[in-house]
C-alpha positions in Angstrom: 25.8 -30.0 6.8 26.9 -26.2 8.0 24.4 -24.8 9.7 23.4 -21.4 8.3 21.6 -18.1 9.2 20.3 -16.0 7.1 20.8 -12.0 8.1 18.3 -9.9 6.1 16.6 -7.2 5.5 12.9 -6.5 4.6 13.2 -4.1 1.8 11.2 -1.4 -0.1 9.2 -4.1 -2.2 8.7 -5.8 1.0 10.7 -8.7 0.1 13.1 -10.3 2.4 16.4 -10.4 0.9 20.3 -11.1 2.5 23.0 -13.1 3.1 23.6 -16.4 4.8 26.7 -17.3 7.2 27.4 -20.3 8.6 26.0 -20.2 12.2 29.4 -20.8 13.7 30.0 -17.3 13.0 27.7 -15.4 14.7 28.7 -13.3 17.2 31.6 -12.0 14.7 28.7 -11.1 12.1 26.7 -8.9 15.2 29.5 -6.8 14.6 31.0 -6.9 10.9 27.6 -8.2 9.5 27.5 -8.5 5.9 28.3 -6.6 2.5 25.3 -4.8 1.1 25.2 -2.6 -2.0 23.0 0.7 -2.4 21.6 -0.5 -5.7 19.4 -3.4 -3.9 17.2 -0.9 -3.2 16.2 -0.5 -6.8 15.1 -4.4 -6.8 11.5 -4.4 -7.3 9.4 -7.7 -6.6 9.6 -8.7 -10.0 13.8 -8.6 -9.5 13.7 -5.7 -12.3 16.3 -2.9 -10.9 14.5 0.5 -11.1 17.1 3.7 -12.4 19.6 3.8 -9.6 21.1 7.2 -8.5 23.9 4.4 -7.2 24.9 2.2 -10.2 27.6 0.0 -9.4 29.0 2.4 -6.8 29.3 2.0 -2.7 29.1 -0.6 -0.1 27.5 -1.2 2.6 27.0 -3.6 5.8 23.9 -5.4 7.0 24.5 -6.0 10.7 21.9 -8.7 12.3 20.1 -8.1 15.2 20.1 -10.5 17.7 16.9 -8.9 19.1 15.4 -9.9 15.7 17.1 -13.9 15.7 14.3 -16.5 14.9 15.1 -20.4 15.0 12.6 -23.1 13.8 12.3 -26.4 13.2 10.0 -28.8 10.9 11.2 -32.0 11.4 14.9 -32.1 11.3 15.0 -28.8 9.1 15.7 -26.0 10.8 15.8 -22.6 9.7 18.0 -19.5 11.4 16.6 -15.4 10.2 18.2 -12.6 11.7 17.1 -9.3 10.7 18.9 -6.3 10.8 20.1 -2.9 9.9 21.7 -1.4 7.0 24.2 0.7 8.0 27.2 2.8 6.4 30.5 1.5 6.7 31.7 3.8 9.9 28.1 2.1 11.2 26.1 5.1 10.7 22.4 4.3 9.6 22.0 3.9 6.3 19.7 6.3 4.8 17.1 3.7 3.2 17.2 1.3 5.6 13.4 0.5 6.4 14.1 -0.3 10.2 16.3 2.9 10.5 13.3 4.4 9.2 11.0 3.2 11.6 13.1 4.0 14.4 12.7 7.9 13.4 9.2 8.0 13.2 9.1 5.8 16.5 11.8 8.6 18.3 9.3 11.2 16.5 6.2 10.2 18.3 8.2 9.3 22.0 9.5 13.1 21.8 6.2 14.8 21.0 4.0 13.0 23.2 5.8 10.6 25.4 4.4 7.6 24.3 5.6 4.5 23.0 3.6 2.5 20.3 2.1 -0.6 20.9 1.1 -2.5 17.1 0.0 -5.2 15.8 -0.2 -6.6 12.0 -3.4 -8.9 10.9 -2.6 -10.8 8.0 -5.0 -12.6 5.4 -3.0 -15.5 2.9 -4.2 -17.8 0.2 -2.7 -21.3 -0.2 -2.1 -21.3 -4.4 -3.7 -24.1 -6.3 -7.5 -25.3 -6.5 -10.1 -23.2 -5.4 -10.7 -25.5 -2.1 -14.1 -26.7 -0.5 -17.1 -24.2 -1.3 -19.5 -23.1 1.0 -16.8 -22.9 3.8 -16.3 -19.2 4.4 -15.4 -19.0 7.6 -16.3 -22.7 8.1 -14.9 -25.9 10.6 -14.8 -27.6 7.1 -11.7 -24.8 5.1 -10.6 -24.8 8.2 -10.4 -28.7 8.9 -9.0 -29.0 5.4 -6.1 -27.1 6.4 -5.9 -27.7 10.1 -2.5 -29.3 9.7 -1.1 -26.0 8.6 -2.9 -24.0 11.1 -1.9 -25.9 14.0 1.9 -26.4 12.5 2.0 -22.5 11.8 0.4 -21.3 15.4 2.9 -23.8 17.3 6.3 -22.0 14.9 5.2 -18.7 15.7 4.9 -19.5 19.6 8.0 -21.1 19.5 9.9 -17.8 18.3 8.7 -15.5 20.6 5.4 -14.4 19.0 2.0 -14.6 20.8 -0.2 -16.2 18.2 -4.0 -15.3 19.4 -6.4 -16.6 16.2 -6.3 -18.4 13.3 -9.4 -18.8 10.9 -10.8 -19.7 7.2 -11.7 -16.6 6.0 -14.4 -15.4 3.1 -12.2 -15.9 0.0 -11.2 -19.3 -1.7 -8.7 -21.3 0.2 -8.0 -17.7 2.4 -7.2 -17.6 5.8 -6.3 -15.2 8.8 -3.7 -15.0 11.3 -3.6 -12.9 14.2 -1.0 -11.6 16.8 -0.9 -10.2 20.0 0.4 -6.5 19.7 4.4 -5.6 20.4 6.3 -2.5 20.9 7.6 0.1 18.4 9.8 -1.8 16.1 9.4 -5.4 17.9 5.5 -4.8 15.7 7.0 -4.8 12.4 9.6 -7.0 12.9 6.9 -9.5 14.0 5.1 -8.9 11.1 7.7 -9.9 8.5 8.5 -12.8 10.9 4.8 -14.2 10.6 4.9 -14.0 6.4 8.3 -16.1 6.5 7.2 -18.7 9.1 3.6 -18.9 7.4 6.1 -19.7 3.7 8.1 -21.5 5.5 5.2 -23.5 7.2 3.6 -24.3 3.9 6.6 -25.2 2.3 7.1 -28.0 4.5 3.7 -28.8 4.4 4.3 -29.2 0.2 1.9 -26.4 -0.6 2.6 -22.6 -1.3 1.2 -19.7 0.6 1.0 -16.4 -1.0 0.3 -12.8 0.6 -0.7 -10.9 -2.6 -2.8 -8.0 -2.7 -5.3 -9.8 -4.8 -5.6 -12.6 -6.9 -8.6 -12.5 -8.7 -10.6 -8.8 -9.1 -14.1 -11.0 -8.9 -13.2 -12.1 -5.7 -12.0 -10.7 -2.5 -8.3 -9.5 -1.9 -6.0 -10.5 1.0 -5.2 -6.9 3.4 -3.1 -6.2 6.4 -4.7 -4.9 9.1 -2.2 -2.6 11.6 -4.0 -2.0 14.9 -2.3 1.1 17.4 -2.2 2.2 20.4 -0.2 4.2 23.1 2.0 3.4 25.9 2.9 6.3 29.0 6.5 6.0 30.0 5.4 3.8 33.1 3.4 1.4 30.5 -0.5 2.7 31.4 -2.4 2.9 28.5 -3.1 6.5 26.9 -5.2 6.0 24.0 -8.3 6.2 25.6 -10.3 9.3 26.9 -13.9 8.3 28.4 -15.1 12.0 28.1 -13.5 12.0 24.4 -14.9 12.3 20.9 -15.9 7.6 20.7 -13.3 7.2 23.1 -10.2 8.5 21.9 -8.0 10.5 24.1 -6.6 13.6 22.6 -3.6 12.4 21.7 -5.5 9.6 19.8 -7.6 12.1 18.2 -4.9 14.5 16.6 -2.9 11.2 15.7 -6.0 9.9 13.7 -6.5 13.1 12.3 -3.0 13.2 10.7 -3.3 10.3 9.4 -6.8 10.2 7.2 -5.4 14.2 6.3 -1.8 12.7 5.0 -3.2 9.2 4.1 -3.5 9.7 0.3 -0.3 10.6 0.1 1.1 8.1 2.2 -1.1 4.7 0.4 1.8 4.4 -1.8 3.4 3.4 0.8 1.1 0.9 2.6 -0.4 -0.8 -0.7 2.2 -0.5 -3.1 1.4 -2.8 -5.8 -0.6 -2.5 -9.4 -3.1 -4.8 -8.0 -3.4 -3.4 -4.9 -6.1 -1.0 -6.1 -8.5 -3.5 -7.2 -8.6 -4.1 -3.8 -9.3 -0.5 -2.2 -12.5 -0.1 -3.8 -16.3 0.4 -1.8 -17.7 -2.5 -0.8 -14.5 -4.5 -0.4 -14.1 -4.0 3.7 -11.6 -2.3 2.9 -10.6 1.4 2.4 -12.5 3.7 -0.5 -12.0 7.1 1.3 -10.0 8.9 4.3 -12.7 8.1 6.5 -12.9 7.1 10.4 -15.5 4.5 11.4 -16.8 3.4 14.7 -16.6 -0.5 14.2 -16.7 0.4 10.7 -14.7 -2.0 8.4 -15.1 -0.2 5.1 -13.6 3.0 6.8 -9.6 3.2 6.3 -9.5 3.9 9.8 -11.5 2.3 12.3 -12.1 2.5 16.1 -12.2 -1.1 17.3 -14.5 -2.1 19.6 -13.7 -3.6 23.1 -15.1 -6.8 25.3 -14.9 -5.5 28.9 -16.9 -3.4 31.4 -14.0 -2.2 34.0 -12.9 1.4 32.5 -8.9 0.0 33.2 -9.6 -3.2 30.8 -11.3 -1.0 28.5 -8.3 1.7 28.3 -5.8 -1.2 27.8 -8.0 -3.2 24.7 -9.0 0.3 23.3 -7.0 0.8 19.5 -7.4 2.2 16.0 -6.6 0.2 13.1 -5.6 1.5 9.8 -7.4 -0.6 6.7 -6.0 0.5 3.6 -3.0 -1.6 3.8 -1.7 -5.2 2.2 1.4 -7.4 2.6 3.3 -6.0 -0.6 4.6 -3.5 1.6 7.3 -3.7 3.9 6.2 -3.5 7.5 8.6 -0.9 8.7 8.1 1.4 6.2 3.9 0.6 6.0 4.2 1.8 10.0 6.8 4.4 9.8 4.7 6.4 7.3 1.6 6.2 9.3 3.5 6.7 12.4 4.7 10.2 11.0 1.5 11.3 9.5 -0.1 10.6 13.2 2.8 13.1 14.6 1.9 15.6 11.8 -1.5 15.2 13.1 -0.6 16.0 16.5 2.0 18.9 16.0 -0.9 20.7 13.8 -3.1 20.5 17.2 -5.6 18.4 14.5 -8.9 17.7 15.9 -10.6 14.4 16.1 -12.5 13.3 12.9 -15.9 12.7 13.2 -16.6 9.1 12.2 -18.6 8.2 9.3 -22.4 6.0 9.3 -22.9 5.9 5.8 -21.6 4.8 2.5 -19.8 7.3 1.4 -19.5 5.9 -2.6 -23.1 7.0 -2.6 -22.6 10.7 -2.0 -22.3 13.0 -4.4 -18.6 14.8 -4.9 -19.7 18.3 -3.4 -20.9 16.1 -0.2 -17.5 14.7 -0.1 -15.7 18.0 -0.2 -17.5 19.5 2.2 -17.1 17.0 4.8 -13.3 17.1 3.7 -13.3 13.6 2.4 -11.4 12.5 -0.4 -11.2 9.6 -2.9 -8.2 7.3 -2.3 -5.5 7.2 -5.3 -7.5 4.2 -7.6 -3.9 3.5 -9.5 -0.4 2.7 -8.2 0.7 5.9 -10.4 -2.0 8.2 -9.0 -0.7 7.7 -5.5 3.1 7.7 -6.5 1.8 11.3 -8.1 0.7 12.2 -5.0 3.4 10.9 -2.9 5.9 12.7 -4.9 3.7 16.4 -4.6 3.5 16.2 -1.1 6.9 18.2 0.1 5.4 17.6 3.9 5.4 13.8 3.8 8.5 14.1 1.7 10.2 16.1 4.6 9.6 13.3 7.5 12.4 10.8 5.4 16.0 11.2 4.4 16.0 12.9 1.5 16.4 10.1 -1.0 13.9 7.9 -0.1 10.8 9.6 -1.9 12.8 9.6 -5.5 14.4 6.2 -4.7 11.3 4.6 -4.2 9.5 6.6 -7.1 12.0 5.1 -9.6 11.9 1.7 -7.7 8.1 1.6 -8.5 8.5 2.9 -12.2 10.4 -0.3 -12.9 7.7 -2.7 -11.3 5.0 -0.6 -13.2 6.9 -1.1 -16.9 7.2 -4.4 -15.8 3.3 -5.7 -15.7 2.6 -2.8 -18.1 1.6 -4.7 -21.0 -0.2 -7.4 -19.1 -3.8 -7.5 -18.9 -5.5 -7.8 -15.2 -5.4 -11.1 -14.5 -1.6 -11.4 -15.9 -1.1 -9.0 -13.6 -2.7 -10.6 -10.8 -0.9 -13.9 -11.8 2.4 -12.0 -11.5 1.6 -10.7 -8.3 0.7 -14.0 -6.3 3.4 -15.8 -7.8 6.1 -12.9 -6.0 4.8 -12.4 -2.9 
């Protein structure tokens, strides 16, 4: 057999897609890459190609990164990913390219405050078939019954670089959570779209399926992602925390949080960007109804996590946010880059910190809401692709075709699953991602 890699990109569906070259090449592909074609773009999860401003015009490279090379092995298979970038043909970043995206919003954040970002993605799965042992929410027994998977997955993602921390049955049939240690800037998202392959990949071998989707059944609970943040000084000391500030956060925390919950309805469309995803963001769900801050809150959509130490240094260094109203449909770069710029928009408008929420919120009437400046989260894919589109400030932080791209991009998956009913939907859904 030729050995093959597989250079790739994760795209605006949040789908991995590429090319493969046999292995023997690679240090000729770090430079020439691969043909790409703008019209990819348009591929929504359902491989429907949304209008394209492109049609069969232009060409393009995907260049792997070598920073972004993963090698594993189950058994005597093993299996070579490289990410990368898409770039122009003189090698100029392409203008959708998700990691190229990232990177701006990264550079965006080091200039204004001279940080870097430290991130990590928590991910909750389903294994697809029977509904598993009952009674076993967060129990030894759903976790015994797949502890062959658990251990198999943990050991793959230590043995590509990752730092694999937890692993658990969670509350929903035959669900489970894996957990990370954080990574810098780009390194975060990256890592994130390694864990969803390698916990595939592990299941494959194992003869079962896992899947990522937003939500398989509306009378049960949905699967989220949960990004948690922080900030770096140039010499690597933590900056997030401020004893003396408003639950801890420094200032720089505070005006970052505060761009985000002011921005974040217009930015959900790009952090849960499926049909189904909304079943999901509801009250009650532990996950995100409103653009609310909690202290150790998990139905807020942003939530100041609480720390296990005494000494104020370990404090300062465990001491993060973490943004809720997120799921694995969409890509990791772009998920991050969105919130990334909405934090920076919250710190160049001198934003003040938020005052966290103790209450449910669904219970207060809408003038209560309004005057505490809280507003109800998009409830439909189109509602926050309305929004998306009306907002000429998050519009500005991108390239300028991004925002319409995406738009139609979305309009196809939307026609797509329009005539189903909810638990066609749903079934569509699981089945893609």
């Amino acid at each position: 057999m030729t050995p093959l890699i597989f250079a790739a990109t994760c795209d605006l569906a949040g789908k991995v897609r590429g090319k493969a070259f046999p292995a023997v090449q690679r240090d000729k592909r770090l430079v020439r890459g691969v043909g790409w074609t703008p019209t990819n773009a348009l591929i929504t999860c359902f491989d429907t190609i949304g209008d394209s401003r492109y049609g069969a015009l232009g060409d393009l490279l995907l260049i792997p990164d070598e920073d972004a090379e993963v090698e594993v092995t189950f058994g005597d298979v093993t299996e070579r990913l490289m990410l990368g970038d898409i770039v122009e043909l003189d090698g100029s970043p392409w203008d959708l390219c998700t990691r190229a995206l990232l990177r701006g919003a990264l550079d965006r954040l080091e200039a204004l405050s001279g940080t870097r970002l430290l991130a990590a993605f928590e991910h909750e799965f389903q294994i697809r078939g029977g509904p598993g042992p009952v009674g076993e929410a967060y129990g030894r027994g759903g976790f015994e019954a797949q502890r062959a998977l658990c251990e198999t997955l943990m050991a793959r993602l230590a043995q590509v670089g990752l730092s694999p921390d937890s692993i658990m049955k969670e509350y929903g049939p035959n669900q489970y959570e894996v957990v990370i240690g954080p990574e810098i800037g780009l390194r975060a998202a990256d890592a994130a779209v390694i864990l969803r392959e390698i916990t595939r990949s592990s299941a494959r071998h194992l003869g079962q399926e896992a899947t990522f989707t937003p939500i398989r059944d509306p009378a049960s609970v949905g699967n989220g992602v949960h990004i948690h943040m922080s900030f770096l000084n140039a010499d690597g000391s933590p900056a997030t925390y401020d004893a003396d500030g408003p639950c801890g956060m420094s200032t720089l925390t505070a005006s970052f949080a505060a761009g985000v919950l002011k921005y974040l309805d217009s930015i959900l469309a790009l952090t849960a960007p499926s049909v189904v995803s909304y079943l999901r963001l509801t009250p009650h769900r532990w996950s995100a109804a409103y653009n609310n801050l909690g202290f150790r809150d998990r139905e807020a959509a942003l939530r100041i996590c609480p720390v296990t130490a005494r000494d104020p240094a370990s404090v300062a260094r465990q001491y993060n946010i973490e943004y809720r109203a997120a799921d694995a449909a969409a890509c990791p770069h772009l998920a991050l880059a969105a919130i990334v710029h909405a934090g920076c928009q919250g710190i160049e408008e001198g934003l003040s910190a938020p005052e966290p929420t103790e209450e449910d919120l669904s219970l207060l009437p809408p003038e209560a809401l309004d005057a505490r400046g809280f507003v109800r989260l998009p409830q439909t894919l189109e509602e926050a692709l309305e929004r998306l589109g009306a907002n000429a400030t998050v519009s500005g932080w991108f390239p300028e075709p991004l925002v319409p791209v995406y738009l139609a991009h979305k309009a196809s998956e939307i026609a797509h699953v329009a005539g189903m009913d909810t638990a066609g939907r749903c079934a569509a859904y699981e089945a893609s991602y």
